[in-house]
N, C-alpha and C positions, 0 to 999 in steps of 0.2 A: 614337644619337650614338656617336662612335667614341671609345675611350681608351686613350690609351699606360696600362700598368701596367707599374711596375718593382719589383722587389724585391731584399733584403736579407736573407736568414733564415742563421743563425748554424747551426743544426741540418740537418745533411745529412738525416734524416728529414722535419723540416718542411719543408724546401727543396722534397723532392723532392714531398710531398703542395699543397702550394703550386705550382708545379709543375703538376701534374697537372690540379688544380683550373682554370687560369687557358689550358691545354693544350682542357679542353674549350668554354670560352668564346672563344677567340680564336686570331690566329696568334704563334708566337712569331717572333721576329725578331732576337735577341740569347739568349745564356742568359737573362738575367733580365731580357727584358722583352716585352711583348707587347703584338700592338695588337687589340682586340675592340671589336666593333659591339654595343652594347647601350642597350637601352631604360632606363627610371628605375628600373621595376620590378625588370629583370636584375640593373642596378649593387646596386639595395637588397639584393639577394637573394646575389649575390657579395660583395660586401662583407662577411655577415654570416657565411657562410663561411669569408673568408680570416680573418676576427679569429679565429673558434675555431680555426682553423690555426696561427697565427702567437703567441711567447711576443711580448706587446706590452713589454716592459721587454728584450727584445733585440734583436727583428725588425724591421721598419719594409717596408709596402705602399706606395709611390707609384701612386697617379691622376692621371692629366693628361688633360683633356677637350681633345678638339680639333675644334674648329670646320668645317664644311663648309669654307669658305674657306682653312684652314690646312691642312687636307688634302690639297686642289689643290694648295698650295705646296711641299711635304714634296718635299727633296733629301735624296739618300746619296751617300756617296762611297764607294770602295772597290769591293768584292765580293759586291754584296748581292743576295740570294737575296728577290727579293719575294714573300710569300705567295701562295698560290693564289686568284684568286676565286673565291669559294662562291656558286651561285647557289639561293636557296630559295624554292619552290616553297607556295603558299597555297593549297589546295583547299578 
């Protein structure tokens, strides 16, 4: 399933390990926000990550799931640099 994540971190440290984090599961597409392809399992396991990353009483993670169908639809305006497609390989 694909999902925009956006973020909010007040701490240039946690920003940037957030960041990082969200850098190895997806494309970024903005500063703060990125779009990654992942399973139930991946989300569960990112998720649990960004929370120990993130001060929850200052920071805030957005998820937004997007549907096969709403992906086909996705407009940008502007300058925009579309991520590479990755293609992977199952042996």
């Amino acid at each position: 399933m694909r999902y925009v994540i956006t973020y909010d971190v007040s701490s240039d440290q946690r920003r940037a390990k957030v960041a990082a984090r969200l850098a190895a599961w997806g494309d970024r597409v903005e500063k703060s926000v990125f779009e990654c392809n992942l399973s139930d399992s991946e989300l569960d396991d990112l998720v649990a990550r960004l929370r120990s990353l993130i001060d929850l009483d200052k920071d805030v993670v957005h998820i937004f799931r997007q549907c096969a169908s709403c992906g086909a639809e996705r407009a940008s305006l502007g300058n925009e640099k579309a991520p590479a497609a990755v293609r992977y390989w199952v042996v």
